[in-house]
GUDREN-379885 format. One line per 5 residues: number of its first residue (from 1); their letters; for each residue y, z, x of N, C-alpha, C, O. Coordinates in steps of 0.02 Angstrom, whole numbers. Last residue first. Layout:
N
NUM) A) Y,Z,X,Y,Z,X,Y,Z,X,Y,Z,X | ...
! end
This chain:
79
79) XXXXX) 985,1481,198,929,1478,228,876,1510,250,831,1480,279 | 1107,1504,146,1101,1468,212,1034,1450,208,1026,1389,218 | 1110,1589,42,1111,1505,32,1093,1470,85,1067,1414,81 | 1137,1700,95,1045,1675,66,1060,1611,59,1015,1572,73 | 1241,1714,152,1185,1701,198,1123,1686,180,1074,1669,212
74) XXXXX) 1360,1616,60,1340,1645,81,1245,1683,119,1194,1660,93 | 1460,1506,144,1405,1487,96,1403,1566,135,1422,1584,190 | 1586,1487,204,1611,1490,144,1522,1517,106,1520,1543,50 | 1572,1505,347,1638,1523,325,1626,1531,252,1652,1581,228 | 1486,1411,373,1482,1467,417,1509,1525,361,1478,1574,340
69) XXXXX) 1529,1290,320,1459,1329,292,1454,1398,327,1414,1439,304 | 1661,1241,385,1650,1287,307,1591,1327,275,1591,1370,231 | 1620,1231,507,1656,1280,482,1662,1310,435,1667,1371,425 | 1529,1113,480,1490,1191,483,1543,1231,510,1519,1275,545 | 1634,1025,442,1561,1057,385,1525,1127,414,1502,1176,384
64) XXXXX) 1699,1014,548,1746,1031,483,1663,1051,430,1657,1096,388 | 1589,933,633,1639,1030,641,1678,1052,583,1686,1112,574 | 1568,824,579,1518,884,575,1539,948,582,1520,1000,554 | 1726,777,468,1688,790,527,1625,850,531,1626,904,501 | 1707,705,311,1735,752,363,1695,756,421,1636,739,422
59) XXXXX) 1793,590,215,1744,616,271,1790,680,296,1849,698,300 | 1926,556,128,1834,552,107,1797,561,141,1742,547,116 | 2019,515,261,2027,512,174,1931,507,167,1889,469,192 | 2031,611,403,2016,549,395,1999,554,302,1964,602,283 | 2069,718,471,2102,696,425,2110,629,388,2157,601,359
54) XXXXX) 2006,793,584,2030,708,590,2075,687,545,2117,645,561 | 1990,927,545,2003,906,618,2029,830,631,2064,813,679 | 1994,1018,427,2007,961,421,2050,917,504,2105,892,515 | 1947,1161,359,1935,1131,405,1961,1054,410,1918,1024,377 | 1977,1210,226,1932,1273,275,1955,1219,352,1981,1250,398
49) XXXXX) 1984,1111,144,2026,1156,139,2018,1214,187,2056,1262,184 | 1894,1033,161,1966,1004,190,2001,1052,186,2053,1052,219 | 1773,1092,91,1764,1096,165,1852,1076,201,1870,1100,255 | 1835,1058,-39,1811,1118,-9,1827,1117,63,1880,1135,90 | 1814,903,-26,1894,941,-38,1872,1026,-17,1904,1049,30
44) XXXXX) 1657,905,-17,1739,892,29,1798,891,40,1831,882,92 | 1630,944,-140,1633,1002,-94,1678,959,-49,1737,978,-43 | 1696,858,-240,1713,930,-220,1722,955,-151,1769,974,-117 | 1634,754,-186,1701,740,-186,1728,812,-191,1775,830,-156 | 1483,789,-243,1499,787,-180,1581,784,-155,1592,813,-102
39) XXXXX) 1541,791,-387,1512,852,-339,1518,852,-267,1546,895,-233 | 1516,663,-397,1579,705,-401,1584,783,-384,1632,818,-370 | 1409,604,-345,1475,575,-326,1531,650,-334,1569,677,-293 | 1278,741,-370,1303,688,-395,1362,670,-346,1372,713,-302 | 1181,812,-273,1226,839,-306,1248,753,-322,1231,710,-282
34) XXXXX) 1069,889,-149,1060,848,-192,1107,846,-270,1081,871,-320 | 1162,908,-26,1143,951,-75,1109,950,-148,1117,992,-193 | 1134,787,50,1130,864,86,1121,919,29,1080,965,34 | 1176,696,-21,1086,707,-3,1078,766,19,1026,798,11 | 1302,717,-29,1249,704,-107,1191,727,-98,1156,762,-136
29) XXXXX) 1335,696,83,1334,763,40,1298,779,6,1265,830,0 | 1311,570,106,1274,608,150,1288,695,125,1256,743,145 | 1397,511,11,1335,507,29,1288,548,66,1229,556,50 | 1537,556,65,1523,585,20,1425,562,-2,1393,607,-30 | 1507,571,249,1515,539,180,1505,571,139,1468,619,148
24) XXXXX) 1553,646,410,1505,664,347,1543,623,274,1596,642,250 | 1557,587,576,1600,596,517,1525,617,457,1465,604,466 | 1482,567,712,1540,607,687,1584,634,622,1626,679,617 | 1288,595,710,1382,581,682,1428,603,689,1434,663,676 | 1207,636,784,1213,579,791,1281,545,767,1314,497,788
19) XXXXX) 1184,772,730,1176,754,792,1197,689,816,1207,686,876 | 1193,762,586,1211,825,629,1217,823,691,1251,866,718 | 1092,669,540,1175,669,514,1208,711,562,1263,688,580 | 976,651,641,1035,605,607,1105,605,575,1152,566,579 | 910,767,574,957,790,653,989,719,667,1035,723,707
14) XXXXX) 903,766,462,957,820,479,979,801,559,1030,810,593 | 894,596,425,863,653,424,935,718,451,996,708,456 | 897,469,307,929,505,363,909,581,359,908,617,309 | 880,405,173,825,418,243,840,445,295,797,448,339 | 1004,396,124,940,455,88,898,453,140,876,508,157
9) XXXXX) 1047,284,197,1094,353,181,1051,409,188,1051,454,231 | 959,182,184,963,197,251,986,279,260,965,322,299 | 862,197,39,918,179,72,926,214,144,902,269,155 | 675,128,79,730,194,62,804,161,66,810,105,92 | 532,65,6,592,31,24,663,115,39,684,144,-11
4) XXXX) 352,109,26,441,118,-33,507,99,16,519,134,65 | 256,43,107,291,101,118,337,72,60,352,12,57 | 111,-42,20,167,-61,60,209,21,46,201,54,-5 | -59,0,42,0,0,0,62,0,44,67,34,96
! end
């Protein structure tokens, strides 16, 4: 049986987004927290408000995300 076709986004693993990027999409939110477009558009206004190193419109940087997860999630959410 042929492997399922993935989008490249959803097939990205943790140490792909975290290690390999500089910037975080509202895509790569979605998957991170499995959360719709507009959810994800939240939390990155979230995270802009804790952290916003580039100031680039709809991304944030990996340091602007785990400022805010440090900072904002609390420790059972972590993990």
């Amino acid at each position: 049986m042929d492997k399922p076709k993935m989008d490249p986004v959803y097939a990205a693993t943790y140490e792909e987004l975290f290690e390999k990027r500089q910037y975080l999409r509202a895509t790569d939110i979605m998957r991170l927290f499995d959360v719709g477009r507009t959810k994800a558009s939240e939390i990155i206004k979230s995270i802009k408000l804790v952290s916003d190193i580039a100031h680039v419109k709809g991304r944030v940087t990996v340091s602007d995300y785990v400022a805010w997860y440090n900072r904002y999630l609390p420790p059972a959410a972590r993990g």
